[in-house]
DSSP file (Angstrom, degrees, kcal/mol; ACC not computed):
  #  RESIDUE AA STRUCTURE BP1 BP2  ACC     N-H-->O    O-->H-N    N-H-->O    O-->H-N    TCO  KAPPA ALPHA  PHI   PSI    X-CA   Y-CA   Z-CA
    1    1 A X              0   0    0      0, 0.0     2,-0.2     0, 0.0    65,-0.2   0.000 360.0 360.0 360.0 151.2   -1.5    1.3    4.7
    2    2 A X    >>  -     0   0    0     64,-0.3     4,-2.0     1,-0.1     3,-1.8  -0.626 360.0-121.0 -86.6 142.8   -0.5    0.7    0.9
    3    3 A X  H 3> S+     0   0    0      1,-0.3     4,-2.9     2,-0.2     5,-0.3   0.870 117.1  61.3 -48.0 -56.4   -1.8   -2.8   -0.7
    4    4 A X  H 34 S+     0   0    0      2,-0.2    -1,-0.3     1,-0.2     4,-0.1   0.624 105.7  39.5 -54.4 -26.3    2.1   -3.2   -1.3
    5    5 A X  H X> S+     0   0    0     -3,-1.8     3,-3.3     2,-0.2     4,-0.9   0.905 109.6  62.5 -89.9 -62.4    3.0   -3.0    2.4
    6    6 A X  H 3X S+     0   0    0     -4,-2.0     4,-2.6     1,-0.3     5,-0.3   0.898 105.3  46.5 -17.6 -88.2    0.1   -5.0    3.0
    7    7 A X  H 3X S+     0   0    0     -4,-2.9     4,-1.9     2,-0.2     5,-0.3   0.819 107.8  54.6 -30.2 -24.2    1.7   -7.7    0.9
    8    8 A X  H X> S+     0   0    0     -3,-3.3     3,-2.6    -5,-0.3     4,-2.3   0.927 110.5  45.1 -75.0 -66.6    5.1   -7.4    2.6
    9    9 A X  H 3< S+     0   0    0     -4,-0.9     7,-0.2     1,-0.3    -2,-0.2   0.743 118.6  44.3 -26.5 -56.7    3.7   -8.0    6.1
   10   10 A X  H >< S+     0   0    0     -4,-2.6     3,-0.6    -5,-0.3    -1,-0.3   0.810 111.9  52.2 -72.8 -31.1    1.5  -10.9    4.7
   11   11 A X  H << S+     0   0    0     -3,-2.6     2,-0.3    -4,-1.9    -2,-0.3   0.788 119.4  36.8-101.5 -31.8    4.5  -12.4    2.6
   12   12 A X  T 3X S+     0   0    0     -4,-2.3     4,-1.1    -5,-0.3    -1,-0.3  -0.213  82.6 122.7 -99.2  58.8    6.7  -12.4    5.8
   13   13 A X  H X> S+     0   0    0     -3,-0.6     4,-1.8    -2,-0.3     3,-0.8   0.928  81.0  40.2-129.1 -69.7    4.0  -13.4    8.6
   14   14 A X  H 34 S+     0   0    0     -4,-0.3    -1,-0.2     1,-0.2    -2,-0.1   0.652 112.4  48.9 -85.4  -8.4    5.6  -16.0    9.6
   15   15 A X  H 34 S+     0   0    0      2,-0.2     3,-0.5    -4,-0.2    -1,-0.2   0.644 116.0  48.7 -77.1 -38.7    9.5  -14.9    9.6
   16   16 A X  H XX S+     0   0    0     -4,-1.1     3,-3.0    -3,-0.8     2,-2.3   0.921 107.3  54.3 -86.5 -73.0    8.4  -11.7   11.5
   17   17 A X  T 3< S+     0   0    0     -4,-1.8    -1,-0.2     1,-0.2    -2,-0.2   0.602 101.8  62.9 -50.0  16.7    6.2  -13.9   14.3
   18   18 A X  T 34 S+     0   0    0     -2,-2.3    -1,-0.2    -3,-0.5    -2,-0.2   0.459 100.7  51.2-112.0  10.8    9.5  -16.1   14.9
   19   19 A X  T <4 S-     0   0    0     -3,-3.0    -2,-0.2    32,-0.1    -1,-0.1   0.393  96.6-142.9-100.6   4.1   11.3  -12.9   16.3
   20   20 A X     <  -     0   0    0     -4,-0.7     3,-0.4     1,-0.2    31,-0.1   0.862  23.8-176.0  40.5 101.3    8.8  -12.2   18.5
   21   21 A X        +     0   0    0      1,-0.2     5,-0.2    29,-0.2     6,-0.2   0.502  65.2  85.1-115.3   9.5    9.1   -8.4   17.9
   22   22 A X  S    S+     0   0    0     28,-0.1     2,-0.4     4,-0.1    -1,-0.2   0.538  71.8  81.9 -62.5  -1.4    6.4   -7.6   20.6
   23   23 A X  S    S+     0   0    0     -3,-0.4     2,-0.2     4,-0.1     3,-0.0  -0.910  91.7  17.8-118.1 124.5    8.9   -7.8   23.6
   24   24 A X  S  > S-     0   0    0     -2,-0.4     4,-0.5     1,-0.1     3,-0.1  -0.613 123.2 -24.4 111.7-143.8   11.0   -4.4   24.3
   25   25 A X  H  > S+     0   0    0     -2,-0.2     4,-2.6     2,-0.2    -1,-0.1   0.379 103.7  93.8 -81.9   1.1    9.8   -0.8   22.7
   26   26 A X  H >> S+     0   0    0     -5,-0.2     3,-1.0     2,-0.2     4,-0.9   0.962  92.2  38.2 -65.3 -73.3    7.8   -1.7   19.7
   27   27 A X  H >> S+     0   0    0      1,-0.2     3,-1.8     2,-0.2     4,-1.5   0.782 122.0  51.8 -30.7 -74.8    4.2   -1.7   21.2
   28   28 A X  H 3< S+     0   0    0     -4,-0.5     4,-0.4     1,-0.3     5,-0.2   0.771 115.3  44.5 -58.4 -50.1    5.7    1.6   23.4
   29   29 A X  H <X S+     0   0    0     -4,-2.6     4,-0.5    -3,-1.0    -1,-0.3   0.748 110.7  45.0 -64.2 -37.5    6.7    3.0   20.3
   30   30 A X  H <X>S+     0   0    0     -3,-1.8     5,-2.0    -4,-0.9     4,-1.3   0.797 119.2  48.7 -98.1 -35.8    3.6    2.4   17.8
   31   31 A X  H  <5S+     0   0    0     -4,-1.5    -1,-0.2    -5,-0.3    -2,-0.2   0.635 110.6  48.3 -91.9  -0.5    1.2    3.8   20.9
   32   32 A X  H  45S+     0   0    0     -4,-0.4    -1,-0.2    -5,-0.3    -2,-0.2   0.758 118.2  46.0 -86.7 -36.3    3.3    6.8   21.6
   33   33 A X  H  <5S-     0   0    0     -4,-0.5    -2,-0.2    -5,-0.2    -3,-0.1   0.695 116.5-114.9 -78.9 -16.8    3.2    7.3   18.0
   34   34 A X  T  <5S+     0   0    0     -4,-1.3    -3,-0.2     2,-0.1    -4,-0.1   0.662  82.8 106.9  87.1  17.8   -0.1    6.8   17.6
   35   35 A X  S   <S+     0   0    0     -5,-2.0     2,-0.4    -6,-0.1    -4,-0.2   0.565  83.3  52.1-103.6  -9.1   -0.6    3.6   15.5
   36   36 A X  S    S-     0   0    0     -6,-0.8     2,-0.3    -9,-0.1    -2,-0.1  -0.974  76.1-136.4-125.8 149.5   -1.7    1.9   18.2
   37   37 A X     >> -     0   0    0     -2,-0.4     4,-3.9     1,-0.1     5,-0.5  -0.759  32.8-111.5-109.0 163.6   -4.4    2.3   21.0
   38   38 A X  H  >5S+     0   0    0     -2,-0.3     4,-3.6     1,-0.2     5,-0.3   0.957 121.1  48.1 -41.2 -54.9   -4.3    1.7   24.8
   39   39 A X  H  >5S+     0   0    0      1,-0.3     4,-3.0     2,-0.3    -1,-0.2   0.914 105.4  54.6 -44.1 -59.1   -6.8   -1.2   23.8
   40   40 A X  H  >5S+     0   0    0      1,-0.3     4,-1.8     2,-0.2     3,-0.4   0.952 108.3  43.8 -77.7 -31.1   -5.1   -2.4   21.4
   41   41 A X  H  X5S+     0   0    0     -4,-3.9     4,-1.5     1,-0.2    -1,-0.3   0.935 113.3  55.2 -53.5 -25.9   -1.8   -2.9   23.5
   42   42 A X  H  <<S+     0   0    0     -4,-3.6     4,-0.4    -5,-0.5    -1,-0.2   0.840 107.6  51.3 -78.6 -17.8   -3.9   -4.4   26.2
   43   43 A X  H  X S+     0   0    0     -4,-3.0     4,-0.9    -3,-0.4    -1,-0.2   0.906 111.2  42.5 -78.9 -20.5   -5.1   -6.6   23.8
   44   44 A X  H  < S+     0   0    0     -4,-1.8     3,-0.3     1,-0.3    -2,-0.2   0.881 108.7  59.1 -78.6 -50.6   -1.9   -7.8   22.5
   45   45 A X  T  < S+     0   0    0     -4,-1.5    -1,-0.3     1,-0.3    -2,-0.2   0.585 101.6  61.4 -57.1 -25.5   -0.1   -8.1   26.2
   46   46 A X  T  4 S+     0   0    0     -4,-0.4    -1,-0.3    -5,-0.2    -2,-0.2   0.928  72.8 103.0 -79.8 -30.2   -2.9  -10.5   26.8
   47   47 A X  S  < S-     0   0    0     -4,-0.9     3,-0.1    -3,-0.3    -3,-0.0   0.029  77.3-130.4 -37.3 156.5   -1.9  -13.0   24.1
   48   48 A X  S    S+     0   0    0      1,-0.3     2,-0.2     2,-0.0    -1,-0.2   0.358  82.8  29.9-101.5   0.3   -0.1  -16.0   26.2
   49   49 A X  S >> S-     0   0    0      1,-0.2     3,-3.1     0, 0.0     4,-1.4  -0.831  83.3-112.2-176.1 136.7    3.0  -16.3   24.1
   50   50 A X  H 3> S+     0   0    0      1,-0.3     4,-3.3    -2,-0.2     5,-0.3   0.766 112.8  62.0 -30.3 -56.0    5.2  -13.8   21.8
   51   51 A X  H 34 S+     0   0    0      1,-0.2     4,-0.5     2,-0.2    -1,-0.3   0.767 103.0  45.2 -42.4 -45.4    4.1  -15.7   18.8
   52   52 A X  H X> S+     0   0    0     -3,-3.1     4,-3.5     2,-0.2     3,-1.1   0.910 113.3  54.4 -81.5 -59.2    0.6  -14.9   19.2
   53   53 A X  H 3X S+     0   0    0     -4,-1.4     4,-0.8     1,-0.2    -1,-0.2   0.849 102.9  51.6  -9.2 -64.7    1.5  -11.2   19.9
   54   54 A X  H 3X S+     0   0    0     -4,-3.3     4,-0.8     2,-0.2    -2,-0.2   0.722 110.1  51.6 -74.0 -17.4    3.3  -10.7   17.2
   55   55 A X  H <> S+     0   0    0     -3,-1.1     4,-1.1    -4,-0.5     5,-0.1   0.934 113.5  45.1 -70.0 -55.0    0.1  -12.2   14.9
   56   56 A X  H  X S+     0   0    0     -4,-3.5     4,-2.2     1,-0.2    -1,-0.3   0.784 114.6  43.7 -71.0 -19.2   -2.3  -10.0   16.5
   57   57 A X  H  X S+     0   0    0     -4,-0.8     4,-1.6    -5,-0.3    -2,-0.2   0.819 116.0  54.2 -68.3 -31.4    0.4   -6.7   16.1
   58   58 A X  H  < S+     0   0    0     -4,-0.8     4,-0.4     2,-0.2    -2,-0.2   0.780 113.4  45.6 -79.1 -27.2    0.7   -8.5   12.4
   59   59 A X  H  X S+     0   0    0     -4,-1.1     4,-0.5     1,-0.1    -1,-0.2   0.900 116.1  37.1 -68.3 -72.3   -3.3   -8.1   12.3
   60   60 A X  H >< S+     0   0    0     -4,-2.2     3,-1.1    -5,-0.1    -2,-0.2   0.841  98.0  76.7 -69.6 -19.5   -4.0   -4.7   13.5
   61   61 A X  G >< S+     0   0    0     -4,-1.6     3,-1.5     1,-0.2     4,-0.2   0.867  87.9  58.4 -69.9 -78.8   -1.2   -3.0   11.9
   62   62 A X  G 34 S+     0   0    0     -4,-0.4     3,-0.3     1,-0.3    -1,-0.2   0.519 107.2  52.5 -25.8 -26.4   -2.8   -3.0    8.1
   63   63 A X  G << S+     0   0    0     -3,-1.1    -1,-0.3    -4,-0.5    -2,-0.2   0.265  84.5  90.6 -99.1  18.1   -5.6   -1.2    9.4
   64   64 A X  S <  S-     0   0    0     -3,-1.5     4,-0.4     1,-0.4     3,-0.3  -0.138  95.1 -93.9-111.9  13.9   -3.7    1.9   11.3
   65   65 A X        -     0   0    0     -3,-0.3    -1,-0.4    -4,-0.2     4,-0.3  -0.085  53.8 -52.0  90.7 172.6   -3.7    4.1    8.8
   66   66 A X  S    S+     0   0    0      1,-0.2     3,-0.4     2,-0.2     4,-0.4   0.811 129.3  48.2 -57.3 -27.9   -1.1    5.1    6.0
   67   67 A X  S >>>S+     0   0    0     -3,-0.3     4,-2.1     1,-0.2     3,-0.7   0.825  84.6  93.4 -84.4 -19.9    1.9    5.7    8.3
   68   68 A X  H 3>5S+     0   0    0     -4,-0.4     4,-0.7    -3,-0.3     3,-0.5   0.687  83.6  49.4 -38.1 -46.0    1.5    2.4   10.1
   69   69 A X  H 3>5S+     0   0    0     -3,-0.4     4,-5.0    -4,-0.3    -1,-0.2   0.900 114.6  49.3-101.6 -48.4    4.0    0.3    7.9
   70   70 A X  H <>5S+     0   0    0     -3,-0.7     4,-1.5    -4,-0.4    -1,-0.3   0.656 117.7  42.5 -76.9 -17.5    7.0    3.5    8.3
   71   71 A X  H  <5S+     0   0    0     -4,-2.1    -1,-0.3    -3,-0.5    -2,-0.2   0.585 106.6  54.1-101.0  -7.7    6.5    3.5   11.9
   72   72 A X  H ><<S+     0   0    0     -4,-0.7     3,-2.3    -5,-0.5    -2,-0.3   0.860 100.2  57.5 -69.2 -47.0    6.4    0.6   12.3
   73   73 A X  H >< S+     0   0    0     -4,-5.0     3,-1.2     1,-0.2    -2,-0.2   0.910 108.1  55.3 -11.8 -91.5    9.7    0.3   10.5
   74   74 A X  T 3< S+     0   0    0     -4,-1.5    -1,-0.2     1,-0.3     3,-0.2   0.615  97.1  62.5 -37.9 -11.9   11.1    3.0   13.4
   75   75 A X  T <  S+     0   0    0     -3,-2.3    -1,-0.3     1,-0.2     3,-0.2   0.004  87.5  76.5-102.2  38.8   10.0    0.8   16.5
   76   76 A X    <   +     0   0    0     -3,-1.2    -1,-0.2     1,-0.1     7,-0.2  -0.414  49.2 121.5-119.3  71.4   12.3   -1.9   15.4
   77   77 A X  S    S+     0   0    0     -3,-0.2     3,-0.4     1,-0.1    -1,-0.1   0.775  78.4  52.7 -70.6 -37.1   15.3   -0.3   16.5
   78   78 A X  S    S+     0   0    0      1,-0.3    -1,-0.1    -3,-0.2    -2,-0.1   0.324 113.5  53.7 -94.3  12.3   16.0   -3.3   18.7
   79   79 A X     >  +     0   0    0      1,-0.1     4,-2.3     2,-0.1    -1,-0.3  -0.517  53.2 152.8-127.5  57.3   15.4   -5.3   15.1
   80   80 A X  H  > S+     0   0    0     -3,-0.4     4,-2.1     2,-0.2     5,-0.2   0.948  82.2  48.4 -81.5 -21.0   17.8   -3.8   12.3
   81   81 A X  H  > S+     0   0    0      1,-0.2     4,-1.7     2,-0.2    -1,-0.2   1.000 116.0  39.2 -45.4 -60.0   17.7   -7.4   10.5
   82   82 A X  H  > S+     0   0    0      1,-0.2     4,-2.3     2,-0.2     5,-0.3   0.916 118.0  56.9 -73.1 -32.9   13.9   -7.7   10.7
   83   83 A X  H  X S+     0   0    0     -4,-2.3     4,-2.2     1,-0.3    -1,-0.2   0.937 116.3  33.1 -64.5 -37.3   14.1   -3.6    9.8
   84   84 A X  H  X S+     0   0    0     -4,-2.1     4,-0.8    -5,-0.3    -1,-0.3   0.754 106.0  66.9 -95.4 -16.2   16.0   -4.2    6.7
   85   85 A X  H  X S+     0   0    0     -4,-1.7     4,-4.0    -5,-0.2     5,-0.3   0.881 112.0  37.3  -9.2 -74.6   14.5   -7.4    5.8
   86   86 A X  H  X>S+     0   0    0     -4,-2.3     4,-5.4     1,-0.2     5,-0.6   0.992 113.5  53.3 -57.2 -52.9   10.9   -5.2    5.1
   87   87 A X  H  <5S+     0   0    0     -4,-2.2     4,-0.4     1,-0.3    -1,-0.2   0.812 115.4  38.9 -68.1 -31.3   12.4   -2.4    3.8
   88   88 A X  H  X5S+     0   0    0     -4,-0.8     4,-3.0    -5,-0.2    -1,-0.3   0.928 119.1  51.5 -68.0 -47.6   14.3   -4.8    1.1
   89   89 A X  H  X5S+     0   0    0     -4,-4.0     4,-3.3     1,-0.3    -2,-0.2   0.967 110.1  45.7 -45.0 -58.8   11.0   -6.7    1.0
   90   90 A X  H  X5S+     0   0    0     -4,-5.4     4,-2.1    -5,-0.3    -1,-0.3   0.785 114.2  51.6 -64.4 -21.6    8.9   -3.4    0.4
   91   91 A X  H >><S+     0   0    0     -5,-0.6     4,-2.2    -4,-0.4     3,-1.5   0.977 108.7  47.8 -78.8 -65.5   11.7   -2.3   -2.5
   92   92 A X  H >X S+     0   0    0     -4,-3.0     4,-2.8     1,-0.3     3,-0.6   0.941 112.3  51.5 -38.9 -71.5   11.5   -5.6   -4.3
   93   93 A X  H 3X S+     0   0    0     -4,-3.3     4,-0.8    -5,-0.2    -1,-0.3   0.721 104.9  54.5 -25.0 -46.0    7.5   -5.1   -4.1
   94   94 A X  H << S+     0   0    0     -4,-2.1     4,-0.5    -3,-1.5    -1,-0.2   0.875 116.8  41.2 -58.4 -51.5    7.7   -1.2   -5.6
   95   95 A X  H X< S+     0   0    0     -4,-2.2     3,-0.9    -3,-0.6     4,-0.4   0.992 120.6  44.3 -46.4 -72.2    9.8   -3.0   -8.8
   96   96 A X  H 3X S+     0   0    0     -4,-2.8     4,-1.7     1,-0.2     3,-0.3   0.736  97.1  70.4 -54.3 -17.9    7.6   -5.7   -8.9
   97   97 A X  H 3X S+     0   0    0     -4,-0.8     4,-2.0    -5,-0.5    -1,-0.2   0.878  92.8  52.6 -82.9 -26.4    4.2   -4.1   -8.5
   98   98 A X  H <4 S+     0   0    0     -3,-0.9     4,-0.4    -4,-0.5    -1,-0.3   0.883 113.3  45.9 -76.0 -25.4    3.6   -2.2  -12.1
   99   99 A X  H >> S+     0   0    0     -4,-0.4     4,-3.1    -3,-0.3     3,-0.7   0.852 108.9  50.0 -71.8 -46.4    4.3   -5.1  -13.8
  100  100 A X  H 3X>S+     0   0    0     -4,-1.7     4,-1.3     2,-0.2     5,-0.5   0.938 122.6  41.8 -70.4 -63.5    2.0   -7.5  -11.5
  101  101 A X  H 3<5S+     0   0    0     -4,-2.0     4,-0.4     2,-0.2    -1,-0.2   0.688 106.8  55.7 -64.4  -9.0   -0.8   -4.6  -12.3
  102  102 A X  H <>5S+     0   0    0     -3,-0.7     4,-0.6    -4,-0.4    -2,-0.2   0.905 114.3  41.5-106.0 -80.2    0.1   -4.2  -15.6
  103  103 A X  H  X5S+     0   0    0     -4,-3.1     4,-1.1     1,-0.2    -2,-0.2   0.488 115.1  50.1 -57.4 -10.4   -0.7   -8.4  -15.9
  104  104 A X  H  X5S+     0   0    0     -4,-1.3     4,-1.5    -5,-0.4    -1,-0.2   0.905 105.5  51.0 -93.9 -43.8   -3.8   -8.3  -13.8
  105  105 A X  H  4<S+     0   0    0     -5,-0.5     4,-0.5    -4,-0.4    -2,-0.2   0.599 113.4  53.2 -84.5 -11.9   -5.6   -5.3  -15.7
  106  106 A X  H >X S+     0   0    0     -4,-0.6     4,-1.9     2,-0.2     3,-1.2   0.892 109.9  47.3 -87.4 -45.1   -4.6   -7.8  -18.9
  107  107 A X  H 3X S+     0   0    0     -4,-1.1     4,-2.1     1,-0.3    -2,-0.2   0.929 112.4  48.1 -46.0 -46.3   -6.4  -11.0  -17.2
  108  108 A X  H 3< S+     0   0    0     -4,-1.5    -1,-0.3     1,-0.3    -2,-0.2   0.703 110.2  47.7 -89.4  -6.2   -9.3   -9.1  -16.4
  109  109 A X  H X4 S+     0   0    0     -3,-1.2     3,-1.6    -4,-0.5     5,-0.4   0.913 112.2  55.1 -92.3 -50.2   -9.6   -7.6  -20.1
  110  110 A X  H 3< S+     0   0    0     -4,-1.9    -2,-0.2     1,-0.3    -3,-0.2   0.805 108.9  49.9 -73.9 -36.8   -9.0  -11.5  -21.5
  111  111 A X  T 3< S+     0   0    0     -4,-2.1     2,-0.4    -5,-0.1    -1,-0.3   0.482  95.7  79.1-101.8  15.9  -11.8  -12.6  -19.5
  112  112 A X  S <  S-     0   0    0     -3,-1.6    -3,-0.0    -5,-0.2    -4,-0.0  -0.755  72.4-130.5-104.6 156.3  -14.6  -10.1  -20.3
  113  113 A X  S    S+     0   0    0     -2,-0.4     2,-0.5     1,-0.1    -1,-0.1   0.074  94.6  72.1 -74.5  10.7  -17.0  -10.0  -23.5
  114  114 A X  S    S-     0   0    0     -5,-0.4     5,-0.1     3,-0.0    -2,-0.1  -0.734  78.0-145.1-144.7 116.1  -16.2   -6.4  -24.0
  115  115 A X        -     0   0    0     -2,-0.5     4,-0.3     1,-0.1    -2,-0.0   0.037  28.7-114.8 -56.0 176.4  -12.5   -5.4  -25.3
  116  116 A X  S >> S+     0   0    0      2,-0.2     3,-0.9     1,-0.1     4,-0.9   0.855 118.6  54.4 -96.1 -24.0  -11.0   -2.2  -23.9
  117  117 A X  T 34 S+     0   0    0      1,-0.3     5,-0.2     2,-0.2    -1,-0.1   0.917 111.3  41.5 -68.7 -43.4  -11.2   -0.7  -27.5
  118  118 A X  T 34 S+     0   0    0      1,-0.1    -1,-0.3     3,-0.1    -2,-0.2   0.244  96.5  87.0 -79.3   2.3  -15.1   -1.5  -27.9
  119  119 A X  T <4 S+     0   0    0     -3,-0.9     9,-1.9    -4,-0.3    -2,-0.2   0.990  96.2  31.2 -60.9 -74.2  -15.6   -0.2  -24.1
  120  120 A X  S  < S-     0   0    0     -4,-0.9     2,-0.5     7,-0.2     7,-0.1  -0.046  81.3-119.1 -72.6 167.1  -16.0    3.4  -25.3
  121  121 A X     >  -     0   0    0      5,-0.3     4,-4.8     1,-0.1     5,-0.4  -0.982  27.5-151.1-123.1 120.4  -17.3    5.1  -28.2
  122  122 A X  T  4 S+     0   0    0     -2,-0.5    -1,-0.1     1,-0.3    -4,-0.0   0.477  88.7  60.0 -80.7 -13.1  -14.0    6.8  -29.3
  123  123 A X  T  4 S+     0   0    0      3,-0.1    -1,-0.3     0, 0.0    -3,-0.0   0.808 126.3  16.2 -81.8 -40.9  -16.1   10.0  -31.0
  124  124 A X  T  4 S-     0   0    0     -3,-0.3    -2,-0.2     2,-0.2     3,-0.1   0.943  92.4-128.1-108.3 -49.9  -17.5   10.7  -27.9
  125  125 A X     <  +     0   0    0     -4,-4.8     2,-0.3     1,-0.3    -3,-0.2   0.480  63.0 138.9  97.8  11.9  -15.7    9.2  -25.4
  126  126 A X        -     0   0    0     -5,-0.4    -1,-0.3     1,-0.2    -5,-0.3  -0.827  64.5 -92.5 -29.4  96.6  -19.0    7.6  -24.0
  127  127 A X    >   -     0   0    0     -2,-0.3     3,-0.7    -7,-0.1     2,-0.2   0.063  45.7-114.0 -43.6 153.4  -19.8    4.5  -22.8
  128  128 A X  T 3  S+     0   0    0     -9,-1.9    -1,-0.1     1,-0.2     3,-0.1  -0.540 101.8  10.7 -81.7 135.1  -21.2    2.1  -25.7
  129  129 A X  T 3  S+     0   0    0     -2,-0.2     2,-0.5     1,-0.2    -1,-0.2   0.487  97.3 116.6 110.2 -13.3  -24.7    1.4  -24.8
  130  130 A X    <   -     0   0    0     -3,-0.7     2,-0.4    -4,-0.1    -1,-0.2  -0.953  59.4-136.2-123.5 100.2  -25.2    3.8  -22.0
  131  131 A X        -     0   0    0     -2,-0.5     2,-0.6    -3,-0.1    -3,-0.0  -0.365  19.9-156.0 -48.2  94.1  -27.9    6.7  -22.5
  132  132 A X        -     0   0    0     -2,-0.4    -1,-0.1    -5,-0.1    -2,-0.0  -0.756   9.4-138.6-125.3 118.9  -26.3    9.6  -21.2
  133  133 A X        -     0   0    0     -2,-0.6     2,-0.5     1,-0.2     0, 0.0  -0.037  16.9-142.1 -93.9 136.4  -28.9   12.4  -20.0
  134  134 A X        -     0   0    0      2,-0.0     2,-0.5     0, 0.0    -1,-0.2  -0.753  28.1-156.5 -93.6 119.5  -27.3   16.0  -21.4
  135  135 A X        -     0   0    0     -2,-0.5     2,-0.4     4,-0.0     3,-0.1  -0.960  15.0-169.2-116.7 127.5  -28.2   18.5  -18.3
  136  136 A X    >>  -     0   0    0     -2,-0.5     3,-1.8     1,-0.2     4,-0.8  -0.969  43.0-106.2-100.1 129.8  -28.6   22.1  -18.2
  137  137 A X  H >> S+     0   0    0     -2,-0.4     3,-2.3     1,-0.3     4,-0.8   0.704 123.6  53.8 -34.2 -82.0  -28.9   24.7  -15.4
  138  138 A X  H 3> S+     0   0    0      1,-0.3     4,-1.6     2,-0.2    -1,-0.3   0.739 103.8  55.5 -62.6 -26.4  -32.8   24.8  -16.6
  139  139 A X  H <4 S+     0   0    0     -3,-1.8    -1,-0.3     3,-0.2    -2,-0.2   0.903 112.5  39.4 -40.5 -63.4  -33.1   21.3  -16.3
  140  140 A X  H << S+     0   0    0     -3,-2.3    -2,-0.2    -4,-0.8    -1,-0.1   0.700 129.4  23.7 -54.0 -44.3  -32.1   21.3  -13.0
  141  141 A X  H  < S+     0   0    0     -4,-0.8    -2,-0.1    -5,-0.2    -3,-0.1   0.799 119.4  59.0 -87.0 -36.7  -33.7   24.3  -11.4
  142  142 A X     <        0   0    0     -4,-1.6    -3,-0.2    -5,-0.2    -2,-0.1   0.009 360.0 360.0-112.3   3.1  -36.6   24.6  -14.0
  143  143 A X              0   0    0     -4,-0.0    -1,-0.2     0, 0.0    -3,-0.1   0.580 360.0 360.0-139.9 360.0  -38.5   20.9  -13.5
């Protein structure tokens, strides 16, 4: 799943666990589909109450691979609020996220000793400072 979805999930956590969206065909849907395993629906169905359901579906999902966030979308047929709610969520995120990367990759340049310009050596394209051993086929085979 994309860092960006991640965020949506995490930024609505608690809005999604007050629909309880484990009760009806989502869990059917995500294990048909393959985003889920038998285990993990048997772990989920054991939680004692929807809220906690939905935490642990809210848990595992990030870690289900790249499609998990778009199929999950599809099992909330019996959710088109909560559906369009992410999907808005995830759009805003798409806008927002070069800018938010744009501003991080500037923090981390303000708080290092080494400027992005002085990073390289701009003749070579080399890191400054960093010995870097020239290899040839005889080099390789021949020592």
């Amino acid at each position: 799943m994309e860092a960006r979805d991640k965020q949506v999930l995490r930024s609505l956590r608690l809005e999604l666990g007050a629909e309880v969206l484990v009760e009806g065909l989502v869990l059917q849907y995500l294990y048909q589909e393959g985003i889920l395993t038998e285990n993990h629906v048997q772990e989920i169905n054991a939680q004692t109450t929807g809220l906690r359901k939905t935490m642990l579906l809210l848990d595992i999902l990030p870690s289900r691979g790249p499609k998990a966030f778009d199929t999950f979308l599809d099992s909330l047929q019996e959710f088109p609020w909560v559906r369009e709610k992410l999907k808005k969520a995830r759009k805003e995120a798409m806008t927002d996220l070069p800018a938010v990367t744009r501003q991080r990759r500037t923090e981390l340049w303000e708080h290092s000793s080494v400027s992005p310009a002085s990073a390289l050596n701009v003749s070579t394209l080399e890191p400054v400072g960093m010995a870097v051993p020239k290899l040839t086929l005889a080099s390789i085979f021949w020592t």
